[in-house]
mmCIF file of the N, C-alpha and C atoms, coordinates in Angstrom:
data_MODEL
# 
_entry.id   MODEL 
# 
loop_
_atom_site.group_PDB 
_atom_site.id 
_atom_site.type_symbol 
_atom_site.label_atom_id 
_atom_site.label_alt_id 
_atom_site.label_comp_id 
_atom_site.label_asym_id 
_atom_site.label_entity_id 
_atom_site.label_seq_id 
_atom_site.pdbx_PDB_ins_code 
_atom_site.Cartn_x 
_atom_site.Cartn_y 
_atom_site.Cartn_z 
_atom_site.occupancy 
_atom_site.B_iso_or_equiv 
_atom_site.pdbx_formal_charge 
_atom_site.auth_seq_id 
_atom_site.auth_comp_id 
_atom_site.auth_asym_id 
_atom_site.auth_atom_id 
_atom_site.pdbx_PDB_model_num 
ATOM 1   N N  . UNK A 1 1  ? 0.844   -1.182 0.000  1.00 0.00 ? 1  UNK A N  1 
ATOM 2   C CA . UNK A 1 1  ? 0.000   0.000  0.000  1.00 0.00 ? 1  UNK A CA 1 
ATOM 3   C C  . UNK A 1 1  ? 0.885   1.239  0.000  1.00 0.00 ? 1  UNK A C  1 
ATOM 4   N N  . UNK A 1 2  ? 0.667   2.320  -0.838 1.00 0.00 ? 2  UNK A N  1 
ATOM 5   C CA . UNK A 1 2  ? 1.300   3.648  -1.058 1.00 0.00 ? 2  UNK A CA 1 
ATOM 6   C C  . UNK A 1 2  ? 0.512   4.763  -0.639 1.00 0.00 ? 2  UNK A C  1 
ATOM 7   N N  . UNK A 1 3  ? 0.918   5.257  0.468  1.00 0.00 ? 3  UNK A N  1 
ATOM 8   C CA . UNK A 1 3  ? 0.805   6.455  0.155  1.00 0.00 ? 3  UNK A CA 1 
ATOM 9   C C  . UNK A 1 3  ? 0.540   7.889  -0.921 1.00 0.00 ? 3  UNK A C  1 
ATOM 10  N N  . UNK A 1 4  ? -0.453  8.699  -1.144 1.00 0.00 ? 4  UNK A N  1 
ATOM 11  C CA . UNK A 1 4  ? 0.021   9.584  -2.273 1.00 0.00 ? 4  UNK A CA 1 
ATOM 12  C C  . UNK A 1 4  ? -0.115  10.732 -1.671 1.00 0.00 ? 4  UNK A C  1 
ATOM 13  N N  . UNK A 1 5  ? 0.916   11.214 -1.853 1.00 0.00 ? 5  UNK A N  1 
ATOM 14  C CA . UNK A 1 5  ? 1.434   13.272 -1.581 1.00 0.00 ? 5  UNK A CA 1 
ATOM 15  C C  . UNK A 1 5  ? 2.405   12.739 -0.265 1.00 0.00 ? 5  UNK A C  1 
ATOM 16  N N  . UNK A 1 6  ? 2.267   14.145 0.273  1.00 0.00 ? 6  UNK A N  1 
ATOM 17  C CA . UNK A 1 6  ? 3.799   14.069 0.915  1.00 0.00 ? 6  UNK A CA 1 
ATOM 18  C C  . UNK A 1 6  ? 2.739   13.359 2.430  1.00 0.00 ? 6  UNK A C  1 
ATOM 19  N N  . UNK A 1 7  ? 3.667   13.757 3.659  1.00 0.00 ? 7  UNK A N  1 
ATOM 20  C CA . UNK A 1 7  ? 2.495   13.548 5.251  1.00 0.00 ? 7  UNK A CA 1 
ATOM 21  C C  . UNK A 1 7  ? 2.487   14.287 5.376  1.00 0.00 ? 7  UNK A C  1 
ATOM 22  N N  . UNK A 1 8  ? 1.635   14.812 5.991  1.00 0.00 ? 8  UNK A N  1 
ATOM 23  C CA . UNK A 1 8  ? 0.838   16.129 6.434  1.00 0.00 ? 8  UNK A CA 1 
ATOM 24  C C  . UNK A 1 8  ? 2.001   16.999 7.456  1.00 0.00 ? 8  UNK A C  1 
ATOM 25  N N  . UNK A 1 9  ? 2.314   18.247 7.737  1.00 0.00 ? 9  UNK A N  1 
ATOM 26  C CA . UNK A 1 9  ? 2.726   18.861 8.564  1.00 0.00 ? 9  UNK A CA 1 
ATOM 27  C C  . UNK A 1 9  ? 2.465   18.693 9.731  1.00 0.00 ? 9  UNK A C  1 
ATOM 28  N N  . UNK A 1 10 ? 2.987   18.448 10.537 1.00 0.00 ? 10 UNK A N  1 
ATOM 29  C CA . UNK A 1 10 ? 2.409   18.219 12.361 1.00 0.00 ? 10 UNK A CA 1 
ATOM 30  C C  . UNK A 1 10 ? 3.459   19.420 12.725 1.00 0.00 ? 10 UNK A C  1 
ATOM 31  N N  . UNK A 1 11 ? 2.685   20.676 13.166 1.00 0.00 ? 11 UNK A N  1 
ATOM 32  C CA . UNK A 1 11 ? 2.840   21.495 14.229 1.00 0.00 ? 11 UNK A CA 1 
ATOM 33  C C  . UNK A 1 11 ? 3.091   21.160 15.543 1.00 0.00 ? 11 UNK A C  1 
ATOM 34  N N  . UNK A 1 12 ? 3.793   21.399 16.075 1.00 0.00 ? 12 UNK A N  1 
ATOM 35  C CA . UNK A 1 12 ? 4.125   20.883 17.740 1.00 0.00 ? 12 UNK A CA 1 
ATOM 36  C C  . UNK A 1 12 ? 3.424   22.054 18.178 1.00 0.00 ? 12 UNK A C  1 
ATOM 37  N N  . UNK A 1 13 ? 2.381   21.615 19.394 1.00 0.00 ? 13 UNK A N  1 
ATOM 38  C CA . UNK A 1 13 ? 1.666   22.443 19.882 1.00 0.00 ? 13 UNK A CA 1 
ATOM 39  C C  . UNK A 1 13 ? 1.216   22.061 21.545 1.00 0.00 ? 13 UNK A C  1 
ATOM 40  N N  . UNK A 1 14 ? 0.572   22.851 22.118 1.00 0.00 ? 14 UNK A N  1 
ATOM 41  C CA . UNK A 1 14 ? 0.425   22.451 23.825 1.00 0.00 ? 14 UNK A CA 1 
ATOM 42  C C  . UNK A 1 14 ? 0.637   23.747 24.485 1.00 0.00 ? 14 UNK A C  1 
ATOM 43  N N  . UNK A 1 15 ? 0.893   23.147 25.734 1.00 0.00 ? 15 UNK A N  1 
ATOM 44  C CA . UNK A 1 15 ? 1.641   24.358 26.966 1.00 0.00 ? 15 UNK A CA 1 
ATOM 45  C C  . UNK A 1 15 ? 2.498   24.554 27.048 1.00 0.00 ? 15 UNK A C  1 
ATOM 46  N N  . UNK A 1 16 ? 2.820   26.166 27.311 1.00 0.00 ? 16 UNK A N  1 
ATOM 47  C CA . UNK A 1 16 ? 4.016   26.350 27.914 1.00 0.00 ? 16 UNK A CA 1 
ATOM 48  C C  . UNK A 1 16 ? 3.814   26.031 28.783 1.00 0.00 ? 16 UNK A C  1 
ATOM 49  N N  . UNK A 1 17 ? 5.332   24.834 29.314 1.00 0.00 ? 17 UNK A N  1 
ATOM 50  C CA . UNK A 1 17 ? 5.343   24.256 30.932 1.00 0.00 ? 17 UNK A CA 1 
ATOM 51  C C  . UNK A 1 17 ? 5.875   25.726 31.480 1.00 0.00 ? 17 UNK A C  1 
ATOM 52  N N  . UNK A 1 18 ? 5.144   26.416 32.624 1.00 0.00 ? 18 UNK A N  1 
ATOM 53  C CA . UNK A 1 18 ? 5.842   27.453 33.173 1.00 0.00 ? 18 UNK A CA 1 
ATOM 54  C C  . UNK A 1 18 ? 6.100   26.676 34.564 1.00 0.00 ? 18 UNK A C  1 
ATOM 55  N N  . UNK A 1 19 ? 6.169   25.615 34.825 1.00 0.00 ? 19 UNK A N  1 
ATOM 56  C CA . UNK A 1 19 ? 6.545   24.610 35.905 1.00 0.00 ? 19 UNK A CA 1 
ATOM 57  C C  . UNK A 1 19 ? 5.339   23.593 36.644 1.00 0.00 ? 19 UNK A C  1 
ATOM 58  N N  . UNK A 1 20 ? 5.368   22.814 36.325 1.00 0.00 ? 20 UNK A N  1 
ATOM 59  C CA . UNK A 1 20 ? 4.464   21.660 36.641 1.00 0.00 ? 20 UNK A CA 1 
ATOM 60  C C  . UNK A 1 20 ? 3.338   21.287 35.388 1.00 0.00 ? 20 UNK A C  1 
ATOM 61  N N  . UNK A 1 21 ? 3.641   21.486 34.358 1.00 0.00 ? 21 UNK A N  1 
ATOM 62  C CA . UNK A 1 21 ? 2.384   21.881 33.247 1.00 0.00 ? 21 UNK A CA 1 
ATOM 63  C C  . UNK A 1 21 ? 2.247   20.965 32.513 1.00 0.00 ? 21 UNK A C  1 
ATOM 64  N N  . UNK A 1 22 ? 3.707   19.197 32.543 1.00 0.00 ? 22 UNK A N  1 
ATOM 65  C CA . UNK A 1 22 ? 3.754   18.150 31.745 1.00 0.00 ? 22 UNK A CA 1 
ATOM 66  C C  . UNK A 1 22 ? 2.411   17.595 31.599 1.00 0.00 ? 22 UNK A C  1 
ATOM 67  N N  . UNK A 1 23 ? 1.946   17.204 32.895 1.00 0.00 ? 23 UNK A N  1 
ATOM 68  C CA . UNK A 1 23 ? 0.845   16.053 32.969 1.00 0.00 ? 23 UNK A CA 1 
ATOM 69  C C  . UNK A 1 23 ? -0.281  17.034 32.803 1.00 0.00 ? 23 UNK A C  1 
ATOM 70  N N  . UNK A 1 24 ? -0.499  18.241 32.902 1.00 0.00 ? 24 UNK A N  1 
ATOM 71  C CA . UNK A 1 24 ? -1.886  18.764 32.284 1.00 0.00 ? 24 UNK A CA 1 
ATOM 72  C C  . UNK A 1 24 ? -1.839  18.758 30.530 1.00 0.00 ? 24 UNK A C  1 
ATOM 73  N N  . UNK A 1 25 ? -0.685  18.876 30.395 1.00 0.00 ? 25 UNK A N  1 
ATOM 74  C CA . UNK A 1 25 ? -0.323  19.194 28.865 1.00 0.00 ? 25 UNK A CA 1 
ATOM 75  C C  . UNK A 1 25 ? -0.947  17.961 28.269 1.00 0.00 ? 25 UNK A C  1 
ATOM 76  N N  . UNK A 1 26 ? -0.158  16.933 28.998 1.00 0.00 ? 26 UNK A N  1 
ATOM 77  C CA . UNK A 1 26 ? -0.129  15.271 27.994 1.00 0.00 ? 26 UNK A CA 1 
ATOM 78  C C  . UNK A 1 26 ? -2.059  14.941 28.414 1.00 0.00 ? 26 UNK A C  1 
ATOM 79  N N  . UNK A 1 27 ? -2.578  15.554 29.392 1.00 0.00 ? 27 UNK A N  1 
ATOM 80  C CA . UNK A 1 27 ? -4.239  14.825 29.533 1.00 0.00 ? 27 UNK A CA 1 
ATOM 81  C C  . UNK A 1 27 ? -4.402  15.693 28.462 1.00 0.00 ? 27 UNK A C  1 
ATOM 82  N N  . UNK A 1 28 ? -4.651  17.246 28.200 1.00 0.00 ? 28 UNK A N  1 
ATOM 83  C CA . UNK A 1 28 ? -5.145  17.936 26.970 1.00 0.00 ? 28 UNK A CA 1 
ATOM 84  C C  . UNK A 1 28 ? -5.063  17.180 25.512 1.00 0.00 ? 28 UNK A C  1 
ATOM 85  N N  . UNK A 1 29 ? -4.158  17.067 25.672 1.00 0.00 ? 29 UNK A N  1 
ATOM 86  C CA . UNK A 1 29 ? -3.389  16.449 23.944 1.00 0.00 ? 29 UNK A CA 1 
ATOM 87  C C  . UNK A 1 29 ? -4.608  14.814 24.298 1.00 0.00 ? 29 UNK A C  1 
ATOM 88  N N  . UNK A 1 30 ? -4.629  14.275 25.306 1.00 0.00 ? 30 UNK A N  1 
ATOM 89  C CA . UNK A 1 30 ? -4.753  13.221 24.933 1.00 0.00 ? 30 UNK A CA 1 
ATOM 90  C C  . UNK A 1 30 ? -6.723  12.777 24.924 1.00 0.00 ? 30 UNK A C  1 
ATOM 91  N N  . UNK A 1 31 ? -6.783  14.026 26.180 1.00 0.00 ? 31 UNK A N  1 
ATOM 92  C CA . UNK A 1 31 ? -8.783  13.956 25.623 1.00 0.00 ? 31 UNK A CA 1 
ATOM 93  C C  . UNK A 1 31 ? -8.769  14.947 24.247 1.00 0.00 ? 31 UNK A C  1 
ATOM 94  N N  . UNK A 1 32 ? -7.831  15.340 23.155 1.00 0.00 ? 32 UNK A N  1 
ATOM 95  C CA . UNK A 1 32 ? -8.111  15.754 21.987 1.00 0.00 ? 32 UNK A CA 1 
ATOM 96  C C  . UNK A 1 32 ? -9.215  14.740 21.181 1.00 0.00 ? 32 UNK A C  1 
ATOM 97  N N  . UNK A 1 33 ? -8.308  13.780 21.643 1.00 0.00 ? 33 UNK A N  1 
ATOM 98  C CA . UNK A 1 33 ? -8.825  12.064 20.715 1.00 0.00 ? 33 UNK A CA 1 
ATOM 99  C C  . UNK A 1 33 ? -9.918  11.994 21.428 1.00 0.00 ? 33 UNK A C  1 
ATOM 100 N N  . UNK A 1 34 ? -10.841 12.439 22.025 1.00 0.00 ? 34 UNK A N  1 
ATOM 101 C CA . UNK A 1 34 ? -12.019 11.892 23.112 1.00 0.00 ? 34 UNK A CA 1 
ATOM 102 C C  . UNK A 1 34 ? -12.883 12.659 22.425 1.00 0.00 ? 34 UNK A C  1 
ATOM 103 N N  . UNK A 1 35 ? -14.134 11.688 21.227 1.00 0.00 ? 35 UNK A N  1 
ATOM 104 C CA . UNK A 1 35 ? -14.843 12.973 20.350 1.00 0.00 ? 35 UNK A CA 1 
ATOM 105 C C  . UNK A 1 35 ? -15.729 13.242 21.602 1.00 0.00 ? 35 UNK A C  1 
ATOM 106 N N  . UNK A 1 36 ? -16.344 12.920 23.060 1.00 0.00 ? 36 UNK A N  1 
ATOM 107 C CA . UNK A 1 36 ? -17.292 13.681 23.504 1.00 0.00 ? 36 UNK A CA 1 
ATOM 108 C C  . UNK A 1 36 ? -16.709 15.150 24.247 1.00 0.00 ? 36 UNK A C  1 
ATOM 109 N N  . UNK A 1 37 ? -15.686 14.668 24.679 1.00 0.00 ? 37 UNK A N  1 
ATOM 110 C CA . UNK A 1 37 ? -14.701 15.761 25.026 1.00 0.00 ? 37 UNK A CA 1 
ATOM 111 C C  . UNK A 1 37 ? -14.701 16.938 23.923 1.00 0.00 ? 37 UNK A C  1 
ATOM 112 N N  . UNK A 1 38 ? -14.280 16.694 22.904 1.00 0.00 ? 38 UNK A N  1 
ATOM 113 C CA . UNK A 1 38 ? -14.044 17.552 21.745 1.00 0.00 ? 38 UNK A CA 1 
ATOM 114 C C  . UNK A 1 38 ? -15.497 18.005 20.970 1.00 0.00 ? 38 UNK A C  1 
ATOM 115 N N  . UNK A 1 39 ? -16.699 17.493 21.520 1.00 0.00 ? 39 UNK A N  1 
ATOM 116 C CA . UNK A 1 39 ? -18.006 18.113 20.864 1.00 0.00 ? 39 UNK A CA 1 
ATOM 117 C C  . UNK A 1 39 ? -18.003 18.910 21.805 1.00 0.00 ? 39 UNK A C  1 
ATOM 118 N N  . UNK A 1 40 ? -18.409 18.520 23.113 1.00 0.00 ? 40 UNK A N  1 
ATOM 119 C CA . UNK A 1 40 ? -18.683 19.280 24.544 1.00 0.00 ? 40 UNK A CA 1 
ATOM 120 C C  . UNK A 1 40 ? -18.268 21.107 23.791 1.00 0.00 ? 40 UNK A C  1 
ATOM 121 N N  . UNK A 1 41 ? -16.678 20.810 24.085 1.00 0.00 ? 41 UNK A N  1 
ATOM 122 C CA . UNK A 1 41 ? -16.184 21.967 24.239 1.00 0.00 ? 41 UNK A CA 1 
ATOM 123 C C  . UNK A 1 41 ? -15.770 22.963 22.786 1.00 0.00 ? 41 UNK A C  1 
ATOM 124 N N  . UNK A 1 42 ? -16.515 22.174 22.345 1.00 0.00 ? 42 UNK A N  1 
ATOM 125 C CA . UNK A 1 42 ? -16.420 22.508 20.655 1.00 0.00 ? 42 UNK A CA 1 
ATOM 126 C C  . UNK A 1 42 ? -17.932 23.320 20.759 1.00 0.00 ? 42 UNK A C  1 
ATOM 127 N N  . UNK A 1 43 ? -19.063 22.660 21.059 1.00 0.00 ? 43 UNK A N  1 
ATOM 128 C CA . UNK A 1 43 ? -20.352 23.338 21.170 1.00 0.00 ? 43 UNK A CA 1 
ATOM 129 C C  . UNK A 1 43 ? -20.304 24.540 22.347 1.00 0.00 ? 43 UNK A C  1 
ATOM 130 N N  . UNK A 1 44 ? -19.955 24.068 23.283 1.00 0.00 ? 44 UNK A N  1 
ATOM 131 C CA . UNK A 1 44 ? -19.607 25.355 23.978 1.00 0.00 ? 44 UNK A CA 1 
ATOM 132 C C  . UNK A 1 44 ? -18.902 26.051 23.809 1.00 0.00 ? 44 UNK A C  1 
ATOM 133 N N  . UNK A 1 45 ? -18.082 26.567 23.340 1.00 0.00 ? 45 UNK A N  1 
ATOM 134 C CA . UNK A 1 45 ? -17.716 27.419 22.618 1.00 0.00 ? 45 UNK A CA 1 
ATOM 135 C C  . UNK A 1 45 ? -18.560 28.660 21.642 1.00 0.00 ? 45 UNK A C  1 
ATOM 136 N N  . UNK A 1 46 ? -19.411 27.990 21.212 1.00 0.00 ? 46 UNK A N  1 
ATOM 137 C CA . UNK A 1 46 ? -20.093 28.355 20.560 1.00 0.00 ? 46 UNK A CA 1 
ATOM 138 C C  . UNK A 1 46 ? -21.192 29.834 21.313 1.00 0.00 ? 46 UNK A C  1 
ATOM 139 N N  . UNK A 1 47 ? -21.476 29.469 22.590 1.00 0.00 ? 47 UNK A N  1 
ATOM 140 C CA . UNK A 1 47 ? -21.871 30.177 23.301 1.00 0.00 ? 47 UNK A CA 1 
ATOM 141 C C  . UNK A 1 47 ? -21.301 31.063 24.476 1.00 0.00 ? 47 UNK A C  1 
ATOM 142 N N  . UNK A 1 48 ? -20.138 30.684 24.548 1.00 0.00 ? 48 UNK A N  1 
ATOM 143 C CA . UNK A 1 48 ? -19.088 31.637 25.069 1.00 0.00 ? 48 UNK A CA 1 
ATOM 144 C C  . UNK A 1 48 ? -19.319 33.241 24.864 1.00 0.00 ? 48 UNK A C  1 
ATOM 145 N N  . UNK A 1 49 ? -19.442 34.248 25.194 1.00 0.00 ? 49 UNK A N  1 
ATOM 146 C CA . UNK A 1 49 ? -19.367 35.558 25.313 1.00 0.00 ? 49 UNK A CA 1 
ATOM 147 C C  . UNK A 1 49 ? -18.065 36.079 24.641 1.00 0.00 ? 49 UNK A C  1 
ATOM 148 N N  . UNK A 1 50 ? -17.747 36.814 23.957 1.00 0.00 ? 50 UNK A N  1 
ATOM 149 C CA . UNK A 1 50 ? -16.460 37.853 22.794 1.00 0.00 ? 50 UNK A CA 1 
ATOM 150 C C  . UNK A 1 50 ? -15.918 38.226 24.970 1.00 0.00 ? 50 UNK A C  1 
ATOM 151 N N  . UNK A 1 51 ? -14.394 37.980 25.174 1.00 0.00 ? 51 UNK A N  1 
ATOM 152 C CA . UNK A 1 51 ? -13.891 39.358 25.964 1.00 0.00 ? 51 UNK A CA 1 
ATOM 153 C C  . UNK A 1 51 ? -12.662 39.777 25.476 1.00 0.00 ? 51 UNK A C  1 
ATOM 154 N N  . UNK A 1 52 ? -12.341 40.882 26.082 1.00 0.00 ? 52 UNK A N  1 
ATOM 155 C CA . UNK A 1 52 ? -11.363 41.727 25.406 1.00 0.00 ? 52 UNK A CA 1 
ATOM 156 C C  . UNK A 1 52 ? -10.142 41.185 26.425 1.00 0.00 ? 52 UNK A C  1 
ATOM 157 N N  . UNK A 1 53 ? -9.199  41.585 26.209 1.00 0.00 ? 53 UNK A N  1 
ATOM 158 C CA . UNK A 1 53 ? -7.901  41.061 27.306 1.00 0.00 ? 53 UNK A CA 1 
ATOM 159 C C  . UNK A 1 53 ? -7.561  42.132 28.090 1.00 0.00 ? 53 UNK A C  1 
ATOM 160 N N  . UNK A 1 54 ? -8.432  43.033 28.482 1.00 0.00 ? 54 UNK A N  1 
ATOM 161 C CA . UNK A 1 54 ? -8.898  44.037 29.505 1.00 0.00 ? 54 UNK A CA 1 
ATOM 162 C C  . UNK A 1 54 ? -9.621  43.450 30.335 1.00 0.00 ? 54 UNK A C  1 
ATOM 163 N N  . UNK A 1 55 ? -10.762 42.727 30.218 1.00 0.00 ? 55 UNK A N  1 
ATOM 164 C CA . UNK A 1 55 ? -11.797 42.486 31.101 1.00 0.00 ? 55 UNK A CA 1 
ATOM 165 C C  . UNK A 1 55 ? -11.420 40.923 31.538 1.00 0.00 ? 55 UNK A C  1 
ATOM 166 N N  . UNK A 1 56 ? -12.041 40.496 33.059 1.00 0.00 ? 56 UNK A N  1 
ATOM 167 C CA . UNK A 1 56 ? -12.161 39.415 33.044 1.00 0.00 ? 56 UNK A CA 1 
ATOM 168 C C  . UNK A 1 56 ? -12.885 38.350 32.797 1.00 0.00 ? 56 UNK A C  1 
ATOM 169 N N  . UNK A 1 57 ? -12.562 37.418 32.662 1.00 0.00 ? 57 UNK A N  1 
ATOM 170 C CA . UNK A 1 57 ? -13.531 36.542 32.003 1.00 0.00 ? 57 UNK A CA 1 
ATOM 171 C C  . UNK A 1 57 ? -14.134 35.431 33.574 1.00 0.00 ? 57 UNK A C  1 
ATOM 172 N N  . UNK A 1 58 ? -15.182 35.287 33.352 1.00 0.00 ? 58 UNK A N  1 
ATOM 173 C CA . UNK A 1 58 ? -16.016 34.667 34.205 1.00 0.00 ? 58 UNK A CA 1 
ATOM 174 C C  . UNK A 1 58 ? -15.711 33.237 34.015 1.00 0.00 ? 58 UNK A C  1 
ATOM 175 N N  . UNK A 1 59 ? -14.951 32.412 33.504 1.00 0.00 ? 59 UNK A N  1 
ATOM 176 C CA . UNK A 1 59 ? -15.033 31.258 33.379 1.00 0.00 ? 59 UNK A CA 1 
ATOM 177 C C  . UNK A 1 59 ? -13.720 31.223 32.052 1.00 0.00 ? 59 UNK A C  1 
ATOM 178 N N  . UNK A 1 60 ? -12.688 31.429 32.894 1.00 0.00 ? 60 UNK A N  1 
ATOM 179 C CA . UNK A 1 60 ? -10.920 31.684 32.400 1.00 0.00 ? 60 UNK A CA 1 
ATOM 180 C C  . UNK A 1 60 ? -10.397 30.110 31.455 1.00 0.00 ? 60 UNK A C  1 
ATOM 181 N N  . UNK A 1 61 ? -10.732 28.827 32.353 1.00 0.00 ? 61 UNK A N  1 
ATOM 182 C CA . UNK A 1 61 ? -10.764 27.549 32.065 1.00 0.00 ? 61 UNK A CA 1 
ATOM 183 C C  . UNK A 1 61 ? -11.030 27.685 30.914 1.00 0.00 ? 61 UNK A C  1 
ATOM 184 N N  . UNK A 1 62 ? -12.351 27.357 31.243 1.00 0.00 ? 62 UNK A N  1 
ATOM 185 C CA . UNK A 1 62 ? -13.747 27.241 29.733 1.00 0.00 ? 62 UNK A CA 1 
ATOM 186 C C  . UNK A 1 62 ? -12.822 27.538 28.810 1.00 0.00 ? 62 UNK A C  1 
ATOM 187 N N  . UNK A 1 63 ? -12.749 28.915 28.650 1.00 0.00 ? 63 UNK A N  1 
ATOM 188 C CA . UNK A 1 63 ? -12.513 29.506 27.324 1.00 0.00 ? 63 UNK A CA 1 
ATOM 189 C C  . UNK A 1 63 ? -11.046 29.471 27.125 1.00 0.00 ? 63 UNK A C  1 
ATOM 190 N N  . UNK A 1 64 ? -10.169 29.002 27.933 1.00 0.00 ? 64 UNK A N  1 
ATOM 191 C CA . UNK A 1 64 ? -8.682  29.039 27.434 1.00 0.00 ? 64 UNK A CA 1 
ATOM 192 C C  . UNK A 1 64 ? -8.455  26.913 26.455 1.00 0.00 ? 64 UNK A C  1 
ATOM 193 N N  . UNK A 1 65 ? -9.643  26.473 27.134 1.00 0.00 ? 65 UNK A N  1 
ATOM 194 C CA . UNK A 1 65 ? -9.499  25.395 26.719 1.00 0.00 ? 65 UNK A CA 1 
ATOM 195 C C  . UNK A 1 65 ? -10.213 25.153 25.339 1.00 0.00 ? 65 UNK A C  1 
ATOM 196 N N  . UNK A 1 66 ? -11.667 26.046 25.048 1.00 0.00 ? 66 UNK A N  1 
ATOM 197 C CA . UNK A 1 66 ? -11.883 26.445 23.925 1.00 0.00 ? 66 UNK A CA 1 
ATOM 198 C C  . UNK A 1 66 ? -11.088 26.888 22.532 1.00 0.00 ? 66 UNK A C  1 
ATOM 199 N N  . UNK A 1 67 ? -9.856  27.434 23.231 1.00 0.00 ? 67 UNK A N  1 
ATOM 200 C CA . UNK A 1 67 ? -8.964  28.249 22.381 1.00 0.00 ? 67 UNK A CA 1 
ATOM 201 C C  . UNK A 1 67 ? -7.892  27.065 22.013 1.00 0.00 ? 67 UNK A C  1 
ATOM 202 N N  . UNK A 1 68 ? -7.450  26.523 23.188 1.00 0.00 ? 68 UNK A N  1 
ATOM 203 C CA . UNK A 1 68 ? -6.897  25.469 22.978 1.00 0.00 ? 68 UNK A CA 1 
ATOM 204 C C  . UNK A 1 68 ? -7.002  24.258 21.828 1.00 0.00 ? 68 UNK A C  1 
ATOM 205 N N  . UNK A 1 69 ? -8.107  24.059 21.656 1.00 0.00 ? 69 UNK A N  1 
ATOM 206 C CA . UNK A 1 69 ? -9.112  23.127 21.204 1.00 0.00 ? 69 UNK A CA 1 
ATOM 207 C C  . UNK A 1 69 ? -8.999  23.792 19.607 1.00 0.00 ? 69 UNK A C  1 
ATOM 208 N N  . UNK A 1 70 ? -9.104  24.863 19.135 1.00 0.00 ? 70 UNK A N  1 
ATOM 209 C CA . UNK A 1 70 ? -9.351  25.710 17.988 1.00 0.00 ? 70 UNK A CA 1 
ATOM 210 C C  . UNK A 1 70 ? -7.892  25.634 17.427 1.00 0.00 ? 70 UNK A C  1 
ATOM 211 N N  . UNK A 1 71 ? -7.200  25.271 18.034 1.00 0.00 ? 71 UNK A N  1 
ATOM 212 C CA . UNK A 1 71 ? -5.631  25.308 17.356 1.00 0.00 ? 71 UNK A CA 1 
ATOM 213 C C  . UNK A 1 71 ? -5.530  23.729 16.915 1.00 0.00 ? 71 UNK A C  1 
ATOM 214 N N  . UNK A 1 72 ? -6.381  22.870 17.209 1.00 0.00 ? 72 UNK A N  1 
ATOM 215 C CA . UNK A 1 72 ? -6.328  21.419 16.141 1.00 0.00 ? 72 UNK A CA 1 
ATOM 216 C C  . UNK A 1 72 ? -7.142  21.229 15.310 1.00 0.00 ? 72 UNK A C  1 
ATOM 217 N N  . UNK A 1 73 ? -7.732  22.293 14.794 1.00 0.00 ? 73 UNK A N  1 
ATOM 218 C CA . UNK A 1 73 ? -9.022  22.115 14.186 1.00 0.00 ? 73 UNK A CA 1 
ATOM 219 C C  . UNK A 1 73 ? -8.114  21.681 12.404 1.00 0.00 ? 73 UNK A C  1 
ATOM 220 N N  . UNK A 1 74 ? -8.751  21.051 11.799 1.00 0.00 ? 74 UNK A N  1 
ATOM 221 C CA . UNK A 1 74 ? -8.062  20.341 10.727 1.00 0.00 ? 74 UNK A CA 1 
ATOM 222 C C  . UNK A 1 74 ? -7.659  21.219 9.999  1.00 0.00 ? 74 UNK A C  1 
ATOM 223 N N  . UNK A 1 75 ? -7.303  21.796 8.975  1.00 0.00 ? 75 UNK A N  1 
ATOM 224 C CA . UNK A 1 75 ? -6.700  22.477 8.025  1.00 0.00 ? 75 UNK A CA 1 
ATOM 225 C C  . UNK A 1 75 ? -7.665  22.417 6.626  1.00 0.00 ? 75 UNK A C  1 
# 
């Protein structure tokens, strides 16, 4: 079996470890592969509120993991 075209680019992507950040990093990356995980926070998202990086956000998690989530979205 052959392959046709080149393999796809894989971006290295995740956390900056700013110290202790391995094992949150490697669960993120690894409920990527978890489609209820990845609808959940894929649909929520959806209803998330616009904030500016002035204001705070009511739910910092949520939406940093939202963002998170938006950087594997397929190409």
């Amino acid at each position: 079996m052959s392959l046709a075209g080149p393999p796809p680019l894989i971006r290295p992507r995740g956390l900056v470890n700013l110290g202790n950040m391995c094992f949150a990093n490697a669960v993120l990356q690894l409920l990527l592969y978890c489609p209820p995980f990845w609808k959940f926070y894929s649909e929520l998202g959806k209803y998330l509120p616009e904030h500016s990086e002035d204001t705070a956000s009511p739910t910092p998690l949520v939406e940093a993991t939202v963002r998170f989530l938006k950087e594997f979205v397929p190409e």
